[in-house]
C-alpha positions as CSV (number, residue, x, y, z in Angstrom):
1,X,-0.9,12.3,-11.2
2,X,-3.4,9.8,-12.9
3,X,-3.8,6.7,-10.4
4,X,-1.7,4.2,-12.3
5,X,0.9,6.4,-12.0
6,X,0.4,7.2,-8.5
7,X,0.7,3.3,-7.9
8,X,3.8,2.8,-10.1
9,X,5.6,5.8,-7.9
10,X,4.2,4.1,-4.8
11,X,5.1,0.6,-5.4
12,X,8.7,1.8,-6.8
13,X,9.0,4.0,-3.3
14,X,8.2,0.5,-1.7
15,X,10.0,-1.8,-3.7
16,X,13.6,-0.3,-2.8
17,X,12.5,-0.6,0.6
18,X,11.3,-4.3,0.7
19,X,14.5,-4.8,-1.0
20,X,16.4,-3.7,1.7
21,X,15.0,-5.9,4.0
22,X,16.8,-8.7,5.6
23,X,15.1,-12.0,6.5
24,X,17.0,-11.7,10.0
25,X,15.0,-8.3,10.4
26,X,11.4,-10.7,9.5
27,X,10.7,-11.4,13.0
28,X,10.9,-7.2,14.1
29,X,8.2,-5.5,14.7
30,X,6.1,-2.9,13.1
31,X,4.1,0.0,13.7
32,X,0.8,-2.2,12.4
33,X,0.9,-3.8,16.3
34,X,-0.4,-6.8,14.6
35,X,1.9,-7.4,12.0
36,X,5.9,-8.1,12.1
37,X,8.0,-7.6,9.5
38,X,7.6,-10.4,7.6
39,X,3.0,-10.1,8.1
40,X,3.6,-7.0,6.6
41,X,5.4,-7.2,3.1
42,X,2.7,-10.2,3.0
43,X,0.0,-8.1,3.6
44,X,1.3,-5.6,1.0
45,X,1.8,-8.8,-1.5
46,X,-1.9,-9.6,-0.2
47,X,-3.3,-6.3,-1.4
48,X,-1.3,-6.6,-4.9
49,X,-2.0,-9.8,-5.8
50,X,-6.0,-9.2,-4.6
51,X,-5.6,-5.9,-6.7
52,X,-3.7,-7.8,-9.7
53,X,-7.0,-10.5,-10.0
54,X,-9.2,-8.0,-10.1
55,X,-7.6,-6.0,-12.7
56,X,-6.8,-9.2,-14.5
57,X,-9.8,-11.5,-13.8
58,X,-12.6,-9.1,-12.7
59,X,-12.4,-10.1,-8.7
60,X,-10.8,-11.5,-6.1
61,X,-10.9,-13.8,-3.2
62,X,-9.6,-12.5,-0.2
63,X,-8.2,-16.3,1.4
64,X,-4.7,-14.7,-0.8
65,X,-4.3,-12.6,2.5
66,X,-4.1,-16.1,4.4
67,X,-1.5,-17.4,2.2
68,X,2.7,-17.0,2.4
69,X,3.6,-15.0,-0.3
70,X,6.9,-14.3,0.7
71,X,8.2,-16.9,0.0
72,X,12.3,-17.4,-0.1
73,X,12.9,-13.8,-2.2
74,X,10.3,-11.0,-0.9
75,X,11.8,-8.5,-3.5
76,X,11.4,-11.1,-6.2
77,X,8.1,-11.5,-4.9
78,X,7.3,-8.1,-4.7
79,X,8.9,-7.4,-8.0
80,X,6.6,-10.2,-9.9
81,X,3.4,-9.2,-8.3
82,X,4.0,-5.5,-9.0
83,X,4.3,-5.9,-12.4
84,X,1.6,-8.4,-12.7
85,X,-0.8,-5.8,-10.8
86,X,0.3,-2.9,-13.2
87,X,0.1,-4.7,-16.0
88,X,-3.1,-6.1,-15.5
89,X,-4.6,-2.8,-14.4
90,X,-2.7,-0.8,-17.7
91,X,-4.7,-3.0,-20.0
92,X,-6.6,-1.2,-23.0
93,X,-10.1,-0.4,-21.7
94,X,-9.5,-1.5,-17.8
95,X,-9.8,1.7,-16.2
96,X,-13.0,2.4,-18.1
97,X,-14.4,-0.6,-15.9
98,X,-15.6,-0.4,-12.3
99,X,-13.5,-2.7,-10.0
100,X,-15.6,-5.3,-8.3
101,X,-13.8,-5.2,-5.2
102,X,-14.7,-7.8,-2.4
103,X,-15.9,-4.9,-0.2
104,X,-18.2,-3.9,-3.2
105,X,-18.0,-2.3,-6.3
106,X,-16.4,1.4,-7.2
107,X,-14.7,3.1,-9.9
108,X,-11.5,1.7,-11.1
109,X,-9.5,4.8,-10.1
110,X,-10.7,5.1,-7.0
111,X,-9.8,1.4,-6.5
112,X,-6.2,2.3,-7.5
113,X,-5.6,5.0,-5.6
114,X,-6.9,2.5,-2.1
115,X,-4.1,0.3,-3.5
116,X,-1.6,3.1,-3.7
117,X,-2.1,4.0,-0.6
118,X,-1.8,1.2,1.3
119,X,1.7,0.3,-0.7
120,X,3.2,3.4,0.4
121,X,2.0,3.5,3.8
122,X,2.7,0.0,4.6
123,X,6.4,1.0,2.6
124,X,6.7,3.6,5.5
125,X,5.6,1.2,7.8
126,X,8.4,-1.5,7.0
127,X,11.3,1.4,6.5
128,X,10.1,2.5,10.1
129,X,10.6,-1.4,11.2
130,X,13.8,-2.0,9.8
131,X,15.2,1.3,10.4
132,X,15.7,2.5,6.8
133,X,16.3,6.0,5.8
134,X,14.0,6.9,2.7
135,X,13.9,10.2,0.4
136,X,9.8,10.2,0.5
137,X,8.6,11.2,-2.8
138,X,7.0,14.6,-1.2
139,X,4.5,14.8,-4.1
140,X,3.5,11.2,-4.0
141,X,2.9,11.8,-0.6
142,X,0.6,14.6,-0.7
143,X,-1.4,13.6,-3.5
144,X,-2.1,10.7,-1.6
145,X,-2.8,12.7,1.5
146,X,-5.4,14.6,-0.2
147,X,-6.9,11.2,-1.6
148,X,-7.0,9.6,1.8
149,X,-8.7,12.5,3.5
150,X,-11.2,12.6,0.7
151,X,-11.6,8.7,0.9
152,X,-11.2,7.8,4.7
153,X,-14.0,9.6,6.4
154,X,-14.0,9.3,9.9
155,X,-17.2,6.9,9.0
156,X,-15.5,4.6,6.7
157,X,-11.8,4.4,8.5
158,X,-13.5,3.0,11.4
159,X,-11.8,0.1,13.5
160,X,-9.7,-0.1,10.4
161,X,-7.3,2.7,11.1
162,X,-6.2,3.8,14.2
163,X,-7.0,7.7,15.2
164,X,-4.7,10.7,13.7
165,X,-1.5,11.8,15.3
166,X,-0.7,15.1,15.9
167,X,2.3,16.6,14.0
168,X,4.6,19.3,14.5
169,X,3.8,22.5,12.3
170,X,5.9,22.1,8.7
171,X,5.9,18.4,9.0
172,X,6.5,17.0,5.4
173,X,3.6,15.8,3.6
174,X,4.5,11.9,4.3
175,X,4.9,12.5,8.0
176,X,1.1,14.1,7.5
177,X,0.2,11.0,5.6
178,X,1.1,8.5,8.3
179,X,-0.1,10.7,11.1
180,X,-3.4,10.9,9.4
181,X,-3.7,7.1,9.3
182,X,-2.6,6.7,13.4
183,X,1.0,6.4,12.7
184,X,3.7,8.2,15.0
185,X,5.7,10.2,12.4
């Protein structure tokens, strides 16, 4: 799956979950031990909209992360800023363009697949939260186990991730996801 359409799959997997999200359920928390509910669909609106201005603009200023982009509607939020970031990022001749990310420069798929990952991790993340039920896009999720395990060397996860969790033999491939990124499946 190309990485815009890796995103679009992630952020659609997300966006039914953010959706289902009650602003009583804002103050819960989450398995990011730094984050309730309501830090972590900003977060994820964080990484969109810092992901939509560099697509859109050529880079981005990473004070969005400090803002409240929830606002009153998170799924109308998280529906806006979606589009925006896909649209910005499906423009003729964007992809051909590295993406001058505030962490340093790297290849516009690459960039996209970070992104993708995040969403849907931080989408398991806030179903675990809230206690939602999903049907994980098994594909999605693999693809974008193989792209984090390629991309998150032990090196480069650093402090950022917490250490992998073991999983039971035949664990599903989103359940290997989050375990590889210190989540308990």
């Amino acid at each position: 799956m190309d990485p815009i359409t890796r995103l679009q799959a992630s952020v659609d997997q997300t966006r039914l979950i953010v959706a289902a999200t009650s602003v009583d359920q804002f103050g819960s928390s989450t398995p990011c031990p730094d984050w309730d509910v309501r830090a972590l669909i900003n977060h994820t609106l964080g990484a969109l909209t810092m992901f939509r201005d560099v697509g859109s603009k050529g880079e981005a200023d990473m004070g969005v992360f400090g803002q409240d982009l929830v606002g009153t509607d998170a799924a109308a939020s998280f529906d806006d800023v979606a589009a925006a970031t896909l649209a910005a990022w499906r423009a003729e001749g964007r992809m051909a363009r590295p993406a001058k990310m505030p962490w340093g420069e790297m290849p516009a798929d690459v960039a996209l697949q970070i992104l993708a990952n995040d969403v849907l991790v931080h989408g398991w993340d806030l179903a675990k939260a809230t206690g939602q039920r999903v049907a994980w896009g098994q594909g999605l999720a693999e693809e974008t186990l193989n792209f984090a395990r390629a991309m998150f060397t032990p090196e480069l996860k650093g402090d950022d991730f917490a250490a992998e969790v073991a999983v039971a033999p035949g664990a599903d491939a989103m359940a290997r996801l989050v375990a590889f990124e210190g989540r308990e499946p």
